[in-house]
C-alpha positions as CSV (number, residue, x, y, z in Angstrom):
1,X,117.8,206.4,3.2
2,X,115.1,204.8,4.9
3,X,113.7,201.5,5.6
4,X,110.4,201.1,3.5
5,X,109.2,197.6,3.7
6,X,110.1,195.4,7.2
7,X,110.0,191.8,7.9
8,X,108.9,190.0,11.2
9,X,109.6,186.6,11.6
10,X,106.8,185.0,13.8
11,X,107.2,181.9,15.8
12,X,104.4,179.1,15.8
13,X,105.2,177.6,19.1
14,X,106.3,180.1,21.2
15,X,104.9,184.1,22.0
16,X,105.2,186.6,19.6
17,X,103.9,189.6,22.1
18,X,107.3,191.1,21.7
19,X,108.3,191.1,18.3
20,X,104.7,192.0,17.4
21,X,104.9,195.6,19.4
22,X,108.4,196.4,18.4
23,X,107.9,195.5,14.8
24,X,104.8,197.6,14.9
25,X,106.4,200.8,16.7
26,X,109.1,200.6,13.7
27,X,106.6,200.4,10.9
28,X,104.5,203.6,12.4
29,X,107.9,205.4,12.3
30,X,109.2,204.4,9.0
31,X,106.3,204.4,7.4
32,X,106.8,201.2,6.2
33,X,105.5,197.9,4.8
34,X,105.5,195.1,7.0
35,X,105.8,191.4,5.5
36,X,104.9,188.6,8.6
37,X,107.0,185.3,8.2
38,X,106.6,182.4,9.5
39,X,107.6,178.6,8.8
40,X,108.7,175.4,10.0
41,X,109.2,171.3,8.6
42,X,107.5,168.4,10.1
43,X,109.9,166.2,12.6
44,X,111.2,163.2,9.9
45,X,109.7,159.5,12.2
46,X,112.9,157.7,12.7
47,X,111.7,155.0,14.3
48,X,109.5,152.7,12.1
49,X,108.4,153.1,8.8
50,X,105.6,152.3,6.2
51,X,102.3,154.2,6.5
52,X,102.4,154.7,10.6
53,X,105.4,156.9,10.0
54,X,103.7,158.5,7.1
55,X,100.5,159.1,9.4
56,X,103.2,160.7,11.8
57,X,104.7,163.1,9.4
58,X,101.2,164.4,7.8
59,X,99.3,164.7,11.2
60,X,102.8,167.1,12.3
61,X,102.3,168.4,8.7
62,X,98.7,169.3,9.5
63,X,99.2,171.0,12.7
64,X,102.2,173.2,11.2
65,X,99.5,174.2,9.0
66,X,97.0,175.3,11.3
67,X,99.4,177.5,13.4
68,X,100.6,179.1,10.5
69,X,96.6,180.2,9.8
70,X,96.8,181.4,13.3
71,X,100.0,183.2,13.7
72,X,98.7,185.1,10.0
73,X,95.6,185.9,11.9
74,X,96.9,187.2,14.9
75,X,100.2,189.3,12.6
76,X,97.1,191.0,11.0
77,X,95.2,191.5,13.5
78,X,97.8,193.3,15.7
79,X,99.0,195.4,12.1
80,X,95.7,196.2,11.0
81,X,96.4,199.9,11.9
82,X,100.1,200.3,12.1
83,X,101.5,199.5,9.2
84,X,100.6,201.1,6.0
85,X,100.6,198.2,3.9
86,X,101.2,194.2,5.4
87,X,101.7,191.1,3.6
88,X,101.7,187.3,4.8
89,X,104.7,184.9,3.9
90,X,105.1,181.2,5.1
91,X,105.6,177.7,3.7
92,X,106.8,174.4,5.4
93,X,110.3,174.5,5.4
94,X,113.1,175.4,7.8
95,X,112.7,178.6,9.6
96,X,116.7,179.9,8.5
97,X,116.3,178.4,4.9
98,X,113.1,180.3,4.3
99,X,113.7,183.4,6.1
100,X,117.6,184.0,4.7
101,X,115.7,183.4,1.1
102,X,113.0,185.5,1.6
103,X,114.5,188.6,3.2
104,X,115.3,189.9,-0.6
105,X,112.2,191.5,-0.1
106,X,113.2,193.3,3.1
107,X,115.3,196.2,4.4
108,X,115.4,194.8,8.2
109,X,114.5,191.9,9.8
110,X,112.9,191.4,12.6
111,X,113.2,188.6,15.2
112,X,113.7,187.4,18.4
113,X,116.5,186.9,20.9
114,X,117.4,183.0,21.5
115,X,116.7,182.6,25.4
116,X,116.3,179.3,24.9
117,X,120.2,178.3,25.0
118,X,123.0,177.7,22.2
119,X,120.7,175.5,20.1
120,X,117.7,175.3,18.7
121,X,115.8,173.0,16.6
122,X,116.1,174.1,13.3
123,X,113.1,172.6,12.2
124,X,110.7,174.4,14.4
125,X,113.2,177.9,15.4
126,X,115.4,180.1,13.9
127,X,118.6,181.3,15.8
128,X,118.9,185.1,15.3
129,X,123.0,183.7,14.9
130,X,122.5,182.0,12.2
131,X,120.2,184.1,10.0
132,X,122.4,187.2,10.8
133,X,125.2,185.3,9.0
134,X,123.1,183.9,6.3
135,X,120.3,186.3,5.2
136,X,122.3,189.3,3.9
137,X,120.4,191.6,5.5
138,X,120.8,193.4,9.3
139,X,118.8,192.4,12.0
140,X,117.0,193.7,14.7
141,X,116.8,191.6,17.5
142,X,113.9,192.0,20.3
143,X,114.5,190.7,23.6
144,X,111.1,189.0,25.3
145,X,111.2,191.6,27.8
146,X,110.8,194.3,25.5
147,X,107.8,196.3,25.2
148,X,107.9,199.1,23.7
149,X,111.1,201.0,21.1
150,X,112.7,203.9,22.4
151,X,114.9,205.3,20.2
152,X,116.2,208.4,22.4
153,X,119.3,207.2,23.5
154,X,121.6,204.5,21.4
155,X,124.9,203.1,21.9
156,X,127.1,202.3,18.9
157,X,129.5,199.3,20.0
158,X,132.6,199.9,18.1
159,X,135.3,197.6,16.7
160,X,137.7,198.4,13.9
161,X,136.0,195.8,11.6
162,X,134.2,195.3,8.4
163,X,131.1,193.8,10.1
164,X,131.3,197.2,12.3
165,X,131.4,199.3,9.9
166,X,128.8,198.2,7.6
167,X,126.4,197.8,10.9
168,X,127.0,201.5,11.7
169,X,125.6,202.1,7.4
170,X,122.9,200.5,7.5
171,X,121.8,201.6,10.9
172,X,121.4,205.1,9.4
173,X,117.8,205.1,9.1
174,X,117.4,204.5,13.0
175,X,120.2,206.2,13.9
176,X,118.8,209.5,12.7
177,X,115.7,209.5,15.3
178,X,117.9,209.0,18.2
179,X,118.8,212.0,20.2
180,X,121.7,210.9,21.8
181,X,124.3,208.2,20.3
182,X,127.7,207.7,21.9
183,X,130.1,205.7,20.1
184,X,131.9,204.0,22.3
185,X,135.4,201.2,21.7
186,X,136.4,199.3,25.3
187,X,140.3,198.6,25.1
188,X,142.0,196.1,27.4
189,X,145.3,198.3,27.1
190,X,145.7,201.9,27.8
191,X,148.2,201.7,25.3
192,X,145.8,201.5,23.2
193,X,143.8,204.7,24.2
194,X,145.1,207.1,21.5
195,X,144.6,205.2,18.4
196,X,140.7,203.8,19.8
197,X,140.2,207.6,19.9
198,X,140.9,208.3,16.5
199,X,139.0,205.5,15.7
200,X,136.0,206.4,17.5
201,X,136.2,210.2,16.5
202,X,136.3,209.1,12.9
203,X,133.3,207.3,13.4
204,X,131.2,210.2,15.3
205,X,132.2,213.1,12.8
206,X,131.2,210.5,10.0
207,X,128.0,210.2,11.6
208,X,127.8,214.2,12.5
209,X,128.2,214.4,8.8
210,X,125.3,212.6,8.0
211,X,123.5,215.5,10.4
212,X,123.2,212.8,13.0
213,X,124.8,214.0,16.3
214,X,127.2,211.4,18.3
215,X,129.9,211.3,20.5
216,X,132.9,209.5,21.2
217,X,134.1,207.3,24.2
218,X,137.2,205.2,24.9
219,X,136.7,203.1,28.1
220,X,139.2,200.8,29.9
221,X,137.7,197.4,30.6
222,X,139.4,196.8,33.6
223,X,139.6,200.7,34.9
224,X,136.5,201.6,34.1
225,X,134.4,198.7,34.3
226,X,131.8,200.2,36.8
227,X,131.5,203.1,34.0
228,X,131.1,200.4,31.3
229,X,128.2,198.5,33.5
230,X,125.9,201.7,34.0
231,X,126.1,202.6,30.6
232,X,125.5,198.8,29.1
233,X,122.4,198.7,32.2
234,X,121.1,202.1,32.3
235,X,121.9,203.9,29.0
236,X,120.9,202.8,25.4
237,X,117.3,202.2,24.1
238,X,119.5,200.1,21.7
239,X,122.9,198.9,20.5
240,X,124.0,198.9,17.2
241,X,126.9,196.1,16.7
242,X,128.7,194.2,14.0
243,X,128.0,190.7,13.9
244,X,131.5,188.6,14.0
245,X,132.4,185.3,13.7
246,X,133.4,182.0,11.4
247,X,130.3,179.5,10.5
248,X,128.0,180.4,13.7
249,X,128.1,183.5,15.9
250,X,127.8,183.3,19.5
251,X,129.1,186.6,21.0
252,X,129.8,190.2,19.6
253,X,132.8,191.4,21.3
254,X,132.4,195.2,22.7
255,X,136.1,195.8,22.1
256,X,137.7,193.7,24.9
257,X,134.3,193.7,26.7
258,X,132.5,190.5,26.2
259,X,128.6,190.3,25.9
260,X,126.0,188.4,24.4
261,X,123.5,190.5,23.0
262,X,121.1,187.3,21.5
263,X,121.1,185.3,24.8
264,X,120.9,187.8,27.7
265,X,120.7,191.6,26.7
266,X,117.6,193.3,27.7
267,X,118.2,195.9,24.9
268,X,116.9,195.6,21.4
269,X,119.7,195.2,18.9
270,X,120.6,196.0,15.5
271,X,123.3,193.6,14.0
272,X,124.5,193.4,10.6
273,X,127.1,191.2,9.1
């Protein structure tokens, strides 16, 4: 299992500087294609009407279409000799509509964390919330800060749930060039201690069977919160999580342990519904 053909979804307003390097460090190491993305629908003039309004809409129209000939340029440009094979995709439409549609052609998507607060406009930006929950697909989420992927160290945030479970799958691929992985399940009650465990070690010797070496962790949120800080700060190159929640998704929850890996983490993440 591997991940032969990537997507990137590129912004037209905003930098790309991030996404560009991480998506490049992942197709050098898969070996993989990498489709660029990009799209976004002209702002509907509510406000008069008749041919001003249709001026308004073409000349937004126009300008949607000229960054979309630049982002292109500047995707090739920066993949001419890191990916093995590239290929362009855009149209004017809604970022989430277009993306979610198009990422039949893809194994992972890649795309930006949302530092921009809960909402976006849909017209211009996708919310890496929305198109986890909508595109079928895992994502792999790249924090502005980001520079360059490391993949030494990774942190498997674990939950006894179906999104967690098919997040751990089909992060196999990247899984496999980490060095160290610790799968780790916060509890709230030490009660709980002994069945976390079992859950956890089920989940490492799964992984050990798959010749990936991992280890297992229970922490107590309130005992061991220190503990549960250095690793979050210090430890993985990047988290693998499920992706929960009802019609948008806001927060993964780290067993009792609350964080928000799309609005403030620093680490890259991989999330899969």
């Amino acid at each position: 299992m591997t991940y032969s053909t990537l997507m990137v979804h590129l912004e037209l307003e905003h930098s790309n500087d991030a996404r560009l390097q991480i998506a490049g460090n992942l197709a050098e190491r898969f070996n993989a294609k990498l489709i660029g993305i990009a799209a976004a629908d002209p702002q509907p003039a509510y406000y008069a009407d008749g041919a001003f309004v249709q001026g308004l809409v073409e000349r937004d129209r126009s300008q949607i279409e000229e960054r979309i000939v630049e982002t292109e340029a500047r995707f090739r440009s920066e993949m001419q000799h890191r990916a093995c094979d590239t290929a362009w995709r855009s149209a004017i439409a809604r970022p989430l509509d277009y993306v979610s549609q198009q990422a039949r052609a893809a194994d992972l998507i890649i795309t930006g964390a949302n530092r921009d607060g809960l909402l976006l406009d849909p017209l211009r930006r996708l919310d890496p919330s929305d198109l986890v929950m909508q595109a079928g697909r895992p994502l792999f989420v790249v924090p502005p800060e980001a520079e360059f992927l490391g993949l030494k160290n990774a942190l498997v945030a674990w939950k006894d749930t179906r999104e967690a479970r098919r997040a751990v799958a089909d992060a196999l691929p990247l899984l496999r060039k980490a060095e160290e992985i610790n799968v780790v399940e916060v509890i709230e009650d030490d009660s709980e201690r002994s069945a976390a465990r079992a859950r956890v070690d089920d989940v490492a010797a799964w992984l050990n069977r798959h010749q990936i070496t991992a280890f297992a962790m229970v922490l107590h949120a309130a005992e061991e919160a220190e503990k549960i800080d250095k690793i979050w700060q210090c430890g993985p190159d990047f988290v693998v999580a499920g992706a929960y929640g009802h019609a948008r998704m806001r927060e993964w929850v780290f067993g009792g342990f609350t964080q928000n890996l799309l609005t403030r983490s620093r680490h890259c993440s991989f999330l899969a519904h």
